[in-house]
C-alpha positions as CSV (number, residue, x, y, z in Angstrom):
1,X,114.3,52.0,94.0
2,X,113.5,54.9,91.6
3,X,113.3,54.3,88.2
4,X,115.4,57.4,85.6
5,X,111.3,58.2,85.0
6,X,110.1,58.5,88.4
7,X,113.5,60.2,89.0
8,X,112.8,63.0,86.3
9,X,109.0,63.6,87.1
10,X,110.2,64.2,90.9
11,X,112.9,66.6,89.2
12,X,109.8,68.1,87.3
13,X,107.7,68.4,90.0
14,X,110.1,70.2,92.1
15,X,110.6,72.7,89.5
16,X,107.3,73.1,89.1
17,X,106.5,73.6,93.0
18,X,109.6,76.0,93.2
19,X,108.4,78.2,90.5
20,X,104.5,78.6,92.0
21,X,106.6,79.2,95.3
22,X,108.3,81.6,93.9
23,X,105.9,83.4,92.0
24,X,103.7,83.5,94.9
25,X,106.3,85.3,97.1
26,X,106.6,88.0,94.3
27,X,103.1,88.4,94.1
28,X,102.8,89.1,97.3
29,X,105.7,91.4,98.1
30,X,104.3,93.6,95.0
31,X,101.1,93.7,96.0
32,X,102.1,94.7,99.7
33,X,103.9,97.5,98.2
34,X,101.3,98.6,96.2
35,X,99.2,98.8,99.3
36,X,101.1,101.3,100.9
37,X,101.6,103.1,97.9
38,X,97.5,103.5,97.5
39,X,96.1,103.1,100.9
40,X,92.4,104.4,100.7
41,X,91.9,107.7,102.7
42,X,87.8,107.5,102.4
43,X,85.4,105.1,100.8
44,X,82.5,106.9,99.4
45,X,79.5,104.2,98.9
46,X,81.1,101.9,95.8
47,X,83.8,104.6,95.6
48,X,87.2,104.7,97.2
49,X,89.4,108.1,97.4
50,X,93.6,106.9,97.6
51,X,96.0,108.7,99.4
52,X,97.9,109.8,95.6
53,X,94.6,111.7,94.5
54,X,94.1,113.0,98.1
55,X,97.7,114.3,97.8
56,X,97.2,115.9,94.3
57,X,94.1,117.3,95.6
58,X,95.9,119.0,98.8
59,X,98.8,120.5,96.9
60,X,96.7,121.9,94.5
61,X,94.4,123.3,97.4
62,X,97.2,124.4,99.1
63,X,98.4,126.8,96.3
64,X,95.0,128.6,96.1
65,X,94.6,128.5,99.8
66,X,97.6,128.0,102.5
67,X,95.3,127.6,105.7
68,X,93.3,125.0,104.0
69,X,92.8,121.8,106.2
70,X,93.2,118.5,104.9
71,X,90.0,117.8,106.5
72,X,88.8,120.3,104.5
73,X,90.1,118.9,101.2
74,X,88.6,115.6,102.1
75,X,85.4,116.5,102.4
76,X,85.3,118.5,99.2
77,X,86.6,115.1,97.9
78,X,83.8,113.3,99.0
79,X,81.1,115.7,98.1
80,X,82.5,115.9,94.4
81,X,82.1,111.8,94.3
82,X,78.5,112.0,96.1
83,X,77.9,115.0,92.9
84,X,79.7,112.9,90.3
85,X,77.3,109.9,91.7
86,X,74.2,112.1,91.1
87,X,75.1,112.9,88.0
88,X,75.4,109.6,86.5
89,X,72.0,109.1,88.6
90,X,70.3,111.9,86.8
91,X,72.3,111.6,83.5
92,X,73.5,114.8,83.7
93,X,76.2,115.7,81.4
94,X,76.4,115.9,77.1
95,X,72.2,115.6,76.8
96,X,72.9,119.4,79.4
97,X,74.9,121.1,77.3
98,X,78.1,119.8,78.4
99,X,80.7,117.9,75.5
100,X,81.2,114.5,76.8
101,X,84.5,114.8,77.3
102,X,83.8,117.9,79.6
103,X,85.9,117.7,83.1
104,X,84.3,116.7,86.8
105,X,84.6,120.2,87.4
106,X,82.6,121.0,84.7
107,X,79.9,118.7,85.2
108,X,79.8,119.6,89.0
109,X,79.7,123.3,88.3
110,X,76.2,122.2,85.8
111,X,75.0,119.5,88.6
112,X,75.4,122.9,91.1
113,X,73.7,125.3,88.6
114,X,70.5,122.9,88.2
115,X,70.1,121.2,91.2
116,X,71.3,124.3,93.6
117,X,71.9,127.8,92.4
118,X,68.4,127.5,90.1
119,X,66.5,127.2,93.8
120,X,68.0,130.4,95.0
121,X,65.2,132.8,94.6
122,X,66.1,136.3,95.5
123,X,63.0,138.7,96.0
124,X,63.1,142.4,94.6
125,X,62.2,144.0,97.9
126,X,65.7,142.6,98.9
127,X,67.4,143.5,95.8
128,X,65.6,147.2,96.2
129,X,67.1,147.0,100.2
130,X,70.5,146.1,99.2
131,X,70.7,148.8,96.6
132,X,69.7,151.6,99.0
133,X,72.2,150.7,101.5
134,X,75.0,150.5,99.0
135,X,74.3,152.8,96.4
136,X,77.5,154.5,97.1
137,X,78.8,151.5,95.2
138,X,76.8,151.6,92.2
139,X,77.9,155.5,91.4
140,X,74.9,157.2,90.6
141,X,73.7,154.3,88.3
142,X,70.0,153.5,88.9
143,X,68.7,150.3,90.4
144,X,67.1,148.9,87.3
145,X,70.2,149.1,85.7
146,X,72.1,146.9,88.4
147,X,69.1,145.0,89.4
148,X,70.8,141.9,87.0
149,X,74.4,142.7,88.9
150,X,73.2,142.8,92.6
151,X,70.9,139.6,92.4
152,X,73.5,137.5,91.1
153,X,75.7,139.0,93.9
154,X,73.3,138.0,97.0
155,X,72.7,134.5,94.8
156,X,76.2,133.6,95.2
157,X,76.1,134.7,98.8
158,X,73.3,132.1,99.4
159,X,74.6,130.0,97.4
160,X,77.1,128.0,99.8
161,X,74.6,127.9,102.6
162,X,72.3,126.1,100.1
163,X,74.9,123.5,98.8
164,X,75.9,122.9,102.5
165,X,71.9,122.3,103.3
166,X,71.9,119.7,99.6
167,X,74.9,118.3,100.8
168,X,73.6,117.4,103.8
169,X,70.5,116.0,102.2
170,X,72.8,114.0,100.2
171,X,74.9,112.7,102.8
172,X,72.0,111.1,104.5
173,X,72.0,108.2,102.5
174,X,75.5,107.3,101.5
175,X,78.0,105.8,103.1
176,X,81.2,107.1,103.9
177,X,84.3,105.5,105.7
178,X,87.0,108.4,106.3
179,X,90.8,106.9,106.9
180,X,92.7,109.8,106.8
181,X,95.4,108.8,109.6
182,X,97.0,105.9,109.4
């Protein structure tokens, strides 16, 4: 026979149980929402790109550039992360010239100029070369006074085929998971 104290711990206790029962299935029916609402799209070393940012990223990609892939976007994704990484590896950023509360586009354009485009060496004979064949372009203007404007011109050109060959390099190292379809 139950006692009235025995009778209002078992009351107590079943609250008790019923509450961490409930709580539990709320816990888990928010966080398996929240799962689908952030699934990861790529893991980048320590670093995880969700589907909102890869979303973001796409529409804003899409408005400069309607063929863009989303392949394409990702892996512009992932190099930025592998840049950003670097960065904080090489502490580049407010000691560079660039405020501390500068953008990643910012300090990836800086992490580009000093690790990439400062590599790029462009010799006169082929500044001299370019000018002949396109001096129609330059009006009459003599070549020491575009020498400045035509090697940063066939810098840029280069430019890409040396931040493919550094990304490369980069890549080498790191690992990186890409989920993009479900």
């Amino acid at each position: 026979m139950m006692t009235p104290f025995n009778q209002k711990i078992n009351r107590i206790f079943l609250c008790a149980l019923s509450c961490i029962l409930f709580s539990v299935s709320v816990f888990y029916a928010v966080s398996a929402t929240a799962a689908l609402l952030e699934r990861v799209v790529a893991v980048v070393d320590d670093n995880a790109i969700v589907l909102s940012e890869f979303k973001k990223e796409l529409m804003l990609a899409r408005e400069e550039d309607d063929d863009i892939t989303e392949e394409e976007v990702l892996q512009d994704m992932i190099n930025r992360v592998i840049i950003l990484d670097q960065i904080k590896r090489f502490r580049i950023g407010a000691a560079s010239g660039v405020p501390k509360n500068a953008d990643d586009g910012a300090l990836v354009q800086r992490y580009i100029d000093r690790r990439v485009r400062s590599l790029i060496y462009i010799p006169f004979e082929e500044i001299e070369t370019y000018y002949l064949s396109h001096k129609e372009k330059y009006q009459g203007r003599e070549l020491h006074e575009v020498k400045g404007e035509i090697e940063s011109q066939l810098r840029e050109e280069r430019l890409k085929d040396h931040l493919d060959e550094h990304m490369a390099d980069l890549r080498k190292g790191i690992y990186i998971r890409i989920q993009l379809k479900e």
